[in-house]
C-alpha positions in Angstrom: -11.7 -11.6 -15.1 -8.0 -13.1 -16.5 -5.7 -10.1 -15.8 -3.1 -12.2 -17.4 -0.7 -13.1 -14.9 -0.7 -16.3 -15.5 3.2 -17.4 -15.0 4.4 -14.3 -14.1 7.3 -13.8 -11.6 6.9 -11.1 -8.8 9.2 -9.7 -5.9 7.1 -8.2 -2.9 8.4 -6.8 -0.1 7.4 -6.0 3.1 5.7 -9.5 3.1 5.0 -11.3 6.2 1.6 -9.2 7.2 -0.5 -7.1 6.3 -0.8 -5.7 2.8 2.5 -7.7 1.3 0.7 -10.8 2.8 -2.4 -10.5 1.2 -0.8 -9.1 -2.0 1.3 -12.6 -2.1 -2.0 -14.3 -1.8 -3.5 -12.8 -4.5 -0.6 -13.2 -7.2 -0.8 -17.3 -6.4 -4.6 -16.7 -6.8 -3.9 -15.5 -10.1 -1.6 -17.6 -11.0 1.7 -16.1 -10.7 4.8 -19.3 -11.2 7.0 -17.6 -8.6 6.4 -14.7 -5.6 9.9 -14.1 -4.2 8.8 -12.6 -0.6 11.2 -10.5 1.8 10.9 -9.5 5.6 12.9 -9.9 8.7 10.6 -12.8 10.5 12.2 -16.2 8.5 9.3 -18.2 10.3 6.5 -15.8 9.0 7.8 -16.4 5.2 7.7 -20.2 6.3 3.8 -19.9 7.0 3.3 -18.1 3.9 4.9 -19.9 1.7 3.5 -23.1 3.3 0.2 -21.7 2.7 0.5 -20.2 -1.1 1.9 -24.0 -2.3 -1.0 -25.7 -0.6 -3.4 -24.2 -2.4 -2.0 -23.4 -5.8 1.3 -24.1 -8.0 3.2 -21.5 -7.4 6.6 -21.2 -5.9 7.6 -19.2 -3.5 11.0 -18.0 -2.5 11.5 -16.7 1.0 14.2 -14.1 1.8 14.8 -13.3 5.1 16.9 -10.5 5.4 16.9 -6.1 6.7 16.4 -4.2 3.2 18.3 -1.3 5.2 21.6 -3.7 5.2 23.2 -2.8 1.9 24.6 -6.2 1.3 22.0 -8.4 2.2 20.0 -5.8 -0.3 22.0 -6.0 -3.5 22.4 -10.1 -2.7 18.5 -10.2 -3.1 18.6 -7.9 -6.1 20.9 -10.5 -7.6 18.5 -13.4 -7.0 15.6 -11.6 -8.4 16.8 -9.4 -10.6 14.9 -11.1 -13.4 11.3 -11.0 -12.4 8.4 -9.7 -14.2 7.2 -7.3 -11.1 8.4 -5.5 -8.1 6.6 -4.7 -5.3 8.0 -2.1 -3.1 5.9 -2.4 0.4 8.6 -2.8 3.1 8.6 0.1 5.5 6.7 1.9 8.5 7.6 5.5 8.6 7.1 6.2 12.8 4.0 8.6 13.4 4.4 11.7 15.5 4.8 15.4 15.3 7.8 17.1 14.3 8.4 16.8 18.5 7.4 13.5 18.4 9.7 11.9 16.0 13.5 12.6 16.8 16.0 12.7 14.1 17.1 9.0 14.3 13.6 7.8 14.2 13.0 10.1 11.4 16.2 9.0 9.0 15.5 5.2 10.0 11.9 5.4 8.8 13.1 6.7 5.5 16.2 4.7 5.0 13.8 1.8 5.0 11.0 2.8 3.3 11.9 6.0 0.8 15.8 5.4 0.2 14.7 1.4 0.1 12.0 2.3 -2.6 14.4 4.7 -4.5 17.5 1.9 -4.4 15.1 -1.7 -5.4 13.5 0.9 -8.2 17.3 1.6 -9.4 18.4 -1.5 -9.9 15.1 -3.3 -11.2 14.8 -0.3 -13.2 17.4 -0.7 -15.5 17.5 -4.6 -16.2 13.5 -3.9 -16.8 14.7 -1.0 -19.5 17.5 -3.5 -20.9 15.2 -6.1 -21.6 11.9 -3.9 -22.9 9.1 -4.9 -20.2 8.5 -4.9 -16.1 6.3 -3.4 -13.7 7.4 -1.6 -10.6 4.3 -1.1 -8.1 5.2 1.2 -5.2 2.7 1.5 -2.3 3.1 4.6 -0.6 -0.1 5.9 1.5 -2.7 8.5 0.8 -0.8 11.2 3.6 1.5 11.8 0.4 -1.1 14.0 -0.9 -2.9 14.7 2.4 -0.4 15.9 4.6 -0.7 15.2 8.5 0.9 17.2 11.1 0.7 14.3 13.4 2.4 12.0 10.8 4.5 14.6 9.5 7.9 12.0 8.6 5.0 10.0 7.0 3.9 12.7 5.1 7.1 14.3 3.8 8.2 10.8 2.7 5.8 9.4 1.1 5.1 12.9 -1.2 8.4 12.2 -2.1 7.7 8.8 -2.9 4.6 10.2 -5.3 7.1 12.6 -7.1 9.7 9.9 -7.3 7.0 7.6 -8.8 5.4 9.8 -11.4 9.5 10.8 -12.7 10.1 7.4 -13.3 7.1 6.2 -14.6 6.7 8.9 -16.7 9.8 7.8 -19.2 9.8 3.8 -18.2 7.1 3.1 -21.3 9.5 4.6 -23.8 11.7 1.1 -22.5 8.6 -0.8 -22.1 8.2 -0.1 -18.4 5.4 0.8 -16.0 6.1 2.8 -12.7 3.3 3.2 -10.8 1.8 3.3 -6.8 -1.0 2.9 -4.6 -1.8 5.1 -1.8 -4.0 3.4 1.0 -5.5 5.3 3.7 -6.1 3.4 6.7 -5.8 -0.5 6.7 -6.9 -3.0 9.4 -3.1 -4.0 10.0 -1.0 -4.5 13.2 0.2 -0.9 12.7 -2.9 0.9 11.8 -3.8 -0.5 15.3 -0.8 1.0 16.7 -1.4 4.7 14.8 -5.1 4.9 16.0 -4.2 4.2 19.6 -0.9 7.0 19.6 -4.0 9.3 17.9 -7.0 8.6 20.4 -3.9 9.6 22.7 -3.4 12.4 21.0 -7.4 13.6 20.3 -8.7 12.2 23.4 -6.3 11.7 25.9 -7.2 8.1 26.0 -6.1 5.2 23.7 -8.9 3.1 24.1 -11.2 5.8 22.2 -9.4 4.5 18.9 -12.7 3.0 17.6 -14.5 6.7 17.5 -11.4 7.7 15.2 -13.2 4.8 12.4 -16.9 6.5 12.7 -15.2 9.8 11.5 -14.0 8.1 8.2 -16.4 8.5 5.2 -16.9 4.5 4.6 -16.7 4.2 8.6 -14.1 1.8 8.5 -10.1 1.0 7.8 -9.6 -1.2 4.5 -9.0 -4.6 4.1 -5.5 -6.1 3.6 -7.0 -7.6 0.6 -8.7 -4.9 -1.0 -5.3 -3.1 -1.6 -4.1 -6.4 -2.1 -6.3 -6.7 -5.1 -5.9 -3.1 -6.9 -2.3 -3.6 -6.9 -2.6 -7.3 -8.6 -4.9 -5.4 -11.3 -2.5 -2.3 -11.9 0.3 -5.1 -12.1 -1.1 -6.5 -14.7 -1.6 -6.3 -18.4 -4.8 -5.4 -18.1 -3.7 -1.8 -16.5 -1.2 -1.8 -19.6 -1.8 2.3 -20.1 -1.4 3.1 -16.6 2.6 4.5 -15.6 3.5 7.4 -13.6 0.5 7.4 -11.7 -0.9 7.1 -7.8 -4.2 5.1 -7.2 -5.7 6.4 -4.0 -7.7 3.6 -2.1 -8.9 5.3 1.0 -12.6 5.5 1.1 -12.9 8.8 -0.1 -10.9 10.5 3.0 -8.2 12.6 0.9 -11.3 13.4 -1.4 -12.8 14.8 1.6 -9.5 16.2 2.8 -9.8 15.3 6.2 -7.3 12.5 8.3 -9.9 11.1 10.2 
């Protein structure tokens, strides 16, 4: 299938692993002219960027900077401002009980990823309105609508994320604008590692019991990088042209089932 991307532009942050890696990958699949890519490791945008213009023509456009640091923030916004897509995925809200996570660990977490969200959405927002078209893809996580006591700073944000999205993307057509999100469960990342060990600590008392935590999923098993990767190219493109103020879920069925693990 063409989804039509063909020359589009596209911001994605959050994009040296994981899902903003793959979701790189798959806009130079479909033909996207330039993917401006943010995170803090300079030398991991290197190897991506080496990668996506060895095996197709796009350009890519590292920026290595901290998307908490106000500045270095608003000088991105200014050398992207124009593009056809943004892609908020920077951020790792810490895991943990209300015990667990103190109140600094708790306000960086969201400074990153919910006030990060808000303040790229505000300013991409209104040059997409001015102009009459854009998409703004948000990926949150399904503990937004299946709230975890054990990822309680997780949860809290990212429902706020959900209610931001749907407010915004609710109006944005009326400017020709789409606001719209994601919300994968687990994913075979770096940090869904991390999370399964700190809860097989929890459940178990042992962190090396992490892999019983997959057999309790529905689809036994985390997601693939690339299969969020892949739903957020689609609702990015024209072909998801009705879709605003929504949240995809992509989690295997577990918020379906209501259950964490």
């Amino acid at each position: 299938m063409d989804l039509g991307l063909t020359g589009c532009s596209v911001l994605i942050t959050g994009a040296s692993k994981g899902i903003g890696r793959a979701t790189a990958l798959a806009f130079a699949r479909e033909g996207a002219a330039a993917i401006h890519v943010t995170a803090r490791s300079g030398a991991e945008l290197e190897s991506l960027k080496a990668e996506i213009e060895a095996g197709s023509p796009a350009k890519v456009h590292p920026h290595a900077l901290d998307l908490t640091n106000a500045a270095a923030r608003e000088k991105l916004i200014a050398a992207t401002l124009d593009v056809d897509i943004l892609i908020n995925n920077a951020g790792a809200i810490p895991s943990g009980s209300i015990y667990a996570v103190d109140e600094k660990a708790w306000r960086d977490g969201w400074e990153l990823k919910v006030f990060g969200y808000i303040a790229m959405t505000r300013a991409f927002y209104a040059r997409m309105c001015e102009r009459g078209h854009g998409v703004i893809l948000n990926d949150i996580g399904n503990s937004g609508e299946n709230p975890d006591f054990n990822y309680v700073a997780g949860s809290a944000g990212n429902a706020s994320l959900m209610a931001f999205t749907k407010a915004m993307g609710g109006r944005g057509l009326d400017h020709g604008v789409r606001v719209l999100a994601v919300n994968p469960g687990p994913v075979a990342t770096e940090r869904m590692d991390k999370m399964l060990r700190q809860r097989a600590q929890t459940d178990f008392g042992d962190a090396e019991r992490w892999p019983d935590l997959l057999r309790g999923f529905p689809a036994k098993r985390a997601a693939s990088s690339e299969e969020v990767a892949d739903l957020m190219v689609f609702l990015s493109s024209p072909k998801a042209a009705y879709m605003s103020g929504c949240i995809v879920t992509i989690d295997g069925g577990i918020s379906a089932r209501g259950s964490i693990v």
